[in-house]
Residue frames relative to the residue before (quaternion, step in Angstrom):
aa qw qx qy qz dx dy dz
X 1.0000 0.0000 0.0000 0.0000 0.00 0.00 0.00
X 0.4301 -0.5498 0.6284 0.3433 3.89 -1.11 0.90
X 0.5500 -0.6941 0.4551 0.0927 2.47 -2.10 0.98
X 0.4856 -0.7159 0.4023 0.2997 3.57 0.11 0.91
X 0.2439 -0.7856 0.5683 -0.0183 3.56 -0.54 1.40
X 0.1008 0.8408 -0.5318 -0.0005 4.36 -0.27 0.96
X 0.0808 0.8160 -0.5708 -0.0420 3.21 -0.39 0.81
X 0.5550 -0.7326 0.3387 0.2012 3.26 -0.57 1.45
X 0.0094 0.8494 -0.4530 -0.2705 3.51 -1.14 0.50
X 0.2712 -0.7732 0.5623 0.1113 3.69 -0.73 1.27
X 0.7169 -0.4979 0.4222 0.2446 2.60 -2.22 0.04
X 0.1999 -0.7901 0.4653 0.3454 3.96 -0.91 0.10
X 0.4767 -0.6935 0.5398 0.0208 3.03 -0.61 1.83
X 0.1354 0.7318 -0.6646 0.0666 3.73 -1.49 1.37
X 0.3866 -0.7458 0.4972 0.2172 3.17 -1.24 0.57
X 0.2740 -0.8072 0.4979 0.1595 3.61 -0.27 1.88
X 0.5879 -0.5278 0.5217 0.3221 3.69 -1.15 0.56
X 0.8585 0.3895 -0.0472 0.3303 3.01 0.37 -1.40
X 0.6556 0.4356 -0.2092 0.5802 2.92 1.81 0.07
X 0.2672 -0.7730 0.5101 0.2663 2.99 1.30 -0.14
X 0.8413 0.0067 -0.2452 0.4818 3.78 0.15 0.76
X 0.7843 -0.5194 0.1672 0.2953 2.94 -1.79 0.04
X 0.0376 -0.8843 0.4623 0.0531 3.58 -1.53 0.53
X 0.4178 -0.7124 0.2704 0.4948 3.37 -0.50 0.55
X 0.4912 -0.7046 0.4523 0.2402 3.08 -1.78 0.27
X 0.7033 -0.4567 0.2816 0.4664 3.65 1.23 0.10
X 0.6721 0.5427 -0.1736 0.4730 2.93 1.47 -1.23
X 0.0024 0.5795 -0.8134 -0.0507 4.16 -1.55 0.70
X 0.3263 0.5865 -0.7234 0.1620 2.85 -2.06 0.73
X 0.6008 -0.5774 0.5156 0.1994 3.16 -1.59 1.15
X 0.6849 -0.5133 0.3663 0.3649 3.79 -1.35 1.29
X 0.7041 0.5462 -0.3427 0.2974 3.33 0.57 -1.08
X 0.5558 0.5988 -0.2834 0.5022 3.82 1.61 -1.05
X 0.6755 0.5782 -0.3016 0.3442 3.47 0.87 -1.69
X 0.7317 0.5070 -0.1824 0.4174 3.02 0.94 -1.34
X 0.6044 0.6386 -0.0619 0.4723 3.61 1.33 0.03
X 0.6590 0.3881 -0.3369 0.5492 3.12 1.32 -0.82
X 0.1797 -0.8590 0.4636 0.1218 2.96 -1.98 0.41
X 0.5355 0.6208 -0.1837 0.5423 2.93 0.11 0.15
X 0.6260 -0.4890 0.4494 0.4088 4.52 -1.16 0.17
X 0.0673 -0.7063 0.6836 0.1713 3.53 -1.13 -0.11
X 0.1831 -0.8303 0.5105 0.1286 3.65 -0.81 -0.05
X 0.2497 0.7629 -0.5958 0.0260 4.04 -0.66 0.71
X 0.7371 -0.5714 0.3579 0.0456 2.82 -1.75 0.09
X 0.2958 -0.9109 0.2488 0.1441 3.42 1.42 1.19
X 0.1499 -0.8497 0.4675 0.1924 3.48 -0.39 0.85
X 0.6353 0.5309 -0.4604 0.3203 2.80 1.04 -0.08
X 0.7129 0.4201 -0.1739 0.5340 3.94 1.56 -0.46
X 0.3119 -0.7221 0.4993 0.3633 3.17 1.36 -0.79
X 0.5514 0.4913 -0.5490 0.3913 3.66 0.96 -0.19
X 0.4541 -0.6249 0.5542 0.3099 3.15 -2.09 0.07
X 0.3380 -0.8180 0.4654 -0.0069 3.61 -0.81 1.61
X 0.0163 -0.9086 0.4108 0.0742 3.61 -0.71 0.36
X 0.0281 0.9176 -0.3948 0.0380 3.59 -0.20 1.38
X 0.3133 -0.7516 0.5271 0.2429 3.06 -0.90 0.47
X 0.6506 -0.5553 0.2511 0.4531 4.01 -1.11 -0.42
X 0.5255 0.4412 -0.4808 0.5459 3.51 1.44 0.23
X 0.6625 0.5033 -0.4056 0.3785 4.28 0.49 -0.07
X 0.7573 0.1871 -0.0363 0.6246 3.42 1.31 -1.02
X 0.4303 -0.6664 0.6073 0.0442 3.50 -2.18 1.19
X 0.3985 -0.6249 0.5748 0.3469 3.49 -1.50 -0.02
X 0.5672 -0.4976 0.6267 0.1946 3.32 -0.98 0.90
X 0.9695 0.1072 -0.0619 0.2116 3.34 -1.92 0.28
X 0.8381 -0.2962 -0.0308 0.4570 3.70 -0.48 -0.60
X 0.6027 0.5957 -0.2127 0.4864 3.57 1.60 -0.37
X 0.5897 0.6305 -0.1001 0.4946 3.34 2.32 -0.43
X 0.0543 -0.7777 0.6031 0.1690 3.46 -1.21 -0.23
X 0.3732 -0.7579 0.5173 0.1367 3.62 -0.28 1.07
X 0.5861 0.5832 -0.3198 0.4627 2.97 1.46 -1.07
X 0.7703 0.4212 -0.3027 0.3709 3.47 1.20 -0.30
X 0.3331 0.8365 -0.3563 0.2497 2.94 1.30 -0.04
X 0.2355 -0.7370 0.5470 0.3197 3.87 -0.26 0.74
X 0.4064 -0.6412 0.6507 -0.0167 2.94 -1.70 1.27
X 0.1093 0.7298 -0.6627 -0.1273 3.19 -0.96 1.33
X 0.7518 -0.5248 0.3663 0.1588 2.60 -2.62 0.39
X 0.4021 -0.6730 0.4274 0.4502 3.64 -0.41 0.03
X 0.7951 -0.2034 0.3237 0.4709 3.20 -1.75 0.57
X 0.8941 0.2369 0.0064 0.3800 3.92 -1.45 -0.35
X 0.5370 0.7013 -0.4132 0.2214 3.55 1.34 -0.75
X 0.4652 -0.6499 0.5693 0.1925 3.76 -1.26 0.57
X 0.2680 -0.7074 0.5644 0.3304 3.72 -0.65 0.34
X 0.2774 -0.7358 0.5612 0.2582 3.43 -0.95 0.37
């Protein structure tokens, strides 16, 4: 019997200004797609209600096909690099 191939399908994870952390974008799809698109997408933030736009270097998958750990991290207002 072939070996069953699963490729998970997650959420697309952005980082909201105005929230200061991360949310989903509306969007699911499997690493292989993410990694593929080109080009901006655009939704509608629940957590601000504005309308956000990311691209795959701005936003991450979520969950098992993801890495939070990758997830870009932003800085607060005023912050200092170290």
């Amino acid at each position: 019997m072939p070996a069953i191939r699963t490729q998970y399908v997650d959420s697309v994870m952005f980082t909201c200004e105005a929230k200061a952390g991360p949310v989903k974008t509306g969007h699911r799809m499997r690493a292989t797609e993410f990694a593929n698109l080109t080009g901006p997408r655009s939704f509608r933030c629940e957590a601000c209600g504005q309308i956000h736009t990311w691209t795959t270097e701005t936003a991450w998958l979520s969950g098992a096909a993801g890495s939070a750990a990758a997830a870009p991290v932003a800085e607060a207002p005023g912050a200092v690099a170290a």
